[in-house]
N, C-alpha and C positions, 0 to 999 in steps of 0.2 A: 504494500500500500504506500502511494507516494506521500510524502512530508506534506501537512500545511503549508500554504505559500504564508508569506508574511500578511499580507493584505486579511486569507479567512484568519489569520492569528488576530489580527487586531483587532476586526470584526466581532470576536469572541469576545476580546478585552471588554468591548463598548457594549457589549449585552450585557459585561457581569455589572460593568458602570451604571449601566440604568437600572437593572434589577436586584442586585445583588446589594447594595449599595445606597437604596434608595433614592434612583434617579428614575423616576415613572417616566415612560415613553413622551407623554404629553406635557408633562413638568418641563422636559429635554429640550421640547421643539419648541413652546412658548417663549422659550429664551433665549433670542435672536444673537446675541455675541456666545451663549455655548452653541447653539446651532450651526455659527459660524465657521467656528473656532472647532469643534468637532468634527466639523464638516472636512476641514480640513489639518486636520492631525496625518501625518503621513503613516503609511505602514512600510515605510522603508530605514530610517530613524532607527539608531539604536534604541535598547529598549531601557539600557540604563541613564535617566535623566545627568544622574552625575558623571556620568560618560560625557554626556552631551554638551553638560556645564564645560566640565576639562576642554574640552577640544575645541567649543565655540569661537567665533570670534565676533559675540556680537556689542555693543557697545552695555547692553545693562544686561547684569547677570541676577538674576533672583537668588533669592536668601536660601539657606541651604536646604534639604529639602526636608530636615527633622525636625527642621525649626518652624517652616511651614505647616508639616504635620502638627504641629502643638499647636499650633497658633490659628488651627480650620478645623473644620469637621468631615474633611478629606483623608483615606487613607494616602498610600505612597504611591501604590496600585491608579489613584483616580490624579493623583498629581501628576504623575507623569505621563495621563493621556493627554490632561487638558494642557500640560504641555508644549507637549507635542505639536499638536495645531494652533498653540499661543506663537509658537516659534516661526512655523509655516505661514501666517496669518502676518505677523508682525516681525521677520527677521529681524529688527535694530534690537526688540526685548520690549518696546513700549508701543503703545498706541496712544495717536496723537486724536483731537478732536474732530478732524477730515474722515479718520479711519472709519471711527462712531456713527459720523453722517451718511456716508458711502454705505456702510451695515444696514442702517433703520430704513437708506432711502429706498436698497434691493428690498427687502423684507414689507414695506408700506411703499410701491410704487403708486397707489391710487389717491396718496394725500404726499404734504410737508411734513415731513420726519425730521425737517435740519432742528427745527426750536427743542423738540420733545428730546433728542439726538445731543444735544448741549448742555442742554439741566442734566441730562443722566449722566452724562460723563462726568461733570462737575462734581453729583456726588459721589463716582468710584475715584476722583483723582485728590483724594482724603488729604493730601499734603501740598495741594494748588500750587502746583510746579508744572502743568499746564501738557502732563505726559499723565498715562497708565499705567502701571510695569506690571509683569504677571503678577507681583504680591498683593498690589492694590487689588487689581482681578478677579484672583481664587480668595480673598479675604472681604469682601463683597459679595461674591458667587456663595460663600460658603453661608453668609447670612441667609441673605436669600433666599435659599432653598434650603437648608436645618437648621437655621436659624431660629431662636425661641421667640415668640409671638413678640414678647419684649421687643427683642434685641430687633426683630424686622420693623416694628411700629420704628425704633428709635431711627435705622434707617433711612423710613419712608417719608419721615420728621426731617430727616437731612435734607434728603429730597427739594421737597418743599421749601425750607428753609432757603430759599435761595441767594439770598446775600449772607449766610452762615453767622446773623448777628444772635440765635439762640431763640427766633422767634420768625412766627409764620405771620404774616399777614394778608389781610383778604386777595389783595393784589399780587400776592405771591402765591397763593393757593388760584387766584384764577387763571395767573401766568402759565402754569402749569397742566391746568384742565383743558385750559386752549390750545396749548402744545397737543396733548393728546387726543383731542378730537382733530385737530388741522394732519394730523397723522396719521387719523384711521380712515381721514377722506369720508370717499360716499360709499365703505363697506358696510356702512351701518343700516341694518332694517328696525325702524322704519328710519329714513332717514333726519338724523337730528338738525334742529332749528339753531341757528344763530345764536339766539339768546339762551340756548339750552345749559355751557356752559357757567355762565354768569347766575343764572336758578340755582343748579346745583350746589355752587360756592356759598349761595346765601343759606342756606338749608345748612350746610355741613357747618358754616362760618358758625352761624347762630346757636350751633348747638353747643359747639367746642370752645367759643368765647365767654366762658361763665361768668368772669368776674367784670364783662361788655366793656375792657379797657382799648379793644382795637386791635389785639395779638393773640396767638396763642401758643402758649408754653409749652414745651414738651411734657409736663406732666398734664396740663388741658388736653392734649392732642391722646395723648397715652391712654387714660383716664375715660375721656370717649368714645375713643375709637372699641376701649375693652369693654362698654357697659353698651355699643349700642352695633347690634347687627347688620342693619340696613350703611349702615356707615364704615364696620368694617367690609361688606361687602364692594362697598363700591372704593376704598381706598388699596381692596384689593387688582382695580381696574390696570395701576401701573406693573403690576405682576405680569399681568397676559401680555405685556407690550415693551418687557422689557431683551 
C-alpha cells in the first residue's frame, strides 16, 4: 500500500483541528482570516514549526511555541497548522491592514468590507504598531473561539471601543453596526433599511447606558450583555462576520 502523500496527511491534520479539538466545521468557515489562512496552510512545509522558525528568513519571528501554548487554548498540534498558512498567507510574519481588506473584501464581494475590515484589525493589533504578527492572531483567535463568555464580551468591548479610551459610545457602537451592515450589502432577506442600523444602537445604547451618563463601561457593556439575551444575540452578529 502506497505512503500518504503529504497533502491526504495534512488533510487528516485539519479534520482532527476541527473535530478533535473543538473547531466545528461551521465555527471554521465563519471565520474569514482562519478560512483564509487554513485555506492556505501548505502540505509541503515541514511539519516541525521550530524547524521552520530555525531556517526562516522572515523579518518577525513568533514567540516560541510553548510559550504560545500557555499563553492560548491551542494545542502544538493546532499551532502549527494555523501556522502554517499564517506563513503562506503573510511571508514577512505580519499582516498589515491592506491584507484585512483584501480578506473581508473576497469573503463580502456584494457590500464594503474596507470600514468593518479596519475596526477589526484595530482590535487584533493589541499593541497599535499598525502590523498583526501571528501572536497577536492565535491570541485573538484563541478568544474567540474558547474563549470564556467573559473574556469574548471583554473583546467584543475592545471592538467597539474604538478610540480605546475604556469607553463605548453611541457613535462608536453605531460606527461599527454601519461597518457591518455596509458589509453584508444586499445578502440580507428581507433586505435592511437605512435607518435600521441607527434603531438598533438606540435599543442596545438604552439598555447598556444605566447610569444615562452618554458611555458605556465595560462592566455596563458586560453586565448586559450577560442578563439580557436578545442582546447577546445580536452582539453575537460580529462572530459570523469575523
Amino acid at each position: 500500500m502506497a505512503a500518504p502523500s503529504k497533502r491526504s496527511q495534512w488533510r487528516e491534520e485539519l479534520q482532527h483541528f476541527r473535530k478533535d479539538h473543538g473547531f466545528s466545521k461551521k465555527v471554521l468557515l465563519n471565520c474569514c482570516l482562519v478560512r483564509r489562512i487554513v485555506t492556505w496552510a501548505s502540505p509541503n512545509l515541514k511539519d516541525s514549526v521550530e524547524d521552520e522558525l530555525e531556517l526562516s528568513a522572515v523579518r518577525h519571528r513568533p514567540e516560541g511555541l510553548e510559550q504560545l501554548e500557555s499563553q492560548t487554548r491551542f494545542s502544538r498540534k493546532e499551532l502549527q497548522i494555523l501556522y502554517r498558512g499564517f506563513k503562506n498567507e503573510c511571508p514577512s510574519g505580519i499582516v498589515n491592514e491592506d491584507t484585512f481588506k483584501d480578506i473581508y473584501s473576497q469573503f463580502f464581494p456584494q457590500g464594503d468590507a474596507s470600514t468593518y475590515a479596519h475596526f477589526l484589525f484595530n482590535a487584533f493589533d493589541t499593541d497599535h504598531n499598525g502590523s498583526v504578527s501571528f501572536e497577536d492572531f492565535v491570541m485573538g483567535l484563541s478568544i474567540l473561539l474558547r474563549g470564556t463568555v467573559q473574556e469574548k464580551l471583554n473583546w467584543a468591548f475592545n471592538l467597539y471601543d474604538i478610540n480605546k479610551d475604556g469607553y463605548i459610545t453611541k457613535e462608536e457602537m453605531l460606527d461599527i453596526m454601519k461597518a457591518i451592515y455596509d458589509m453584508m450589502g444586499k445578502c440580507t432577506y428581507p433586505v435592511l433599511k437605512e435607518e435600521t442600523p441607527r434603531q438598533h444602537v438606540e435599543v442596545f445604547f438604552q439598555k447598556m447606558d444605566k447610569n444615562r451618563d452618554g458611555v458605556v463601561t465595560i462592566d455596563e457593556f458586560i453586565d448586559c450583555c450577560q442578563n439580557d439575551e436578545n442582546i447577546m444575540r445580536s452582539m453575537h452578529l460580529f462572530e459570523n462576520v469575523l
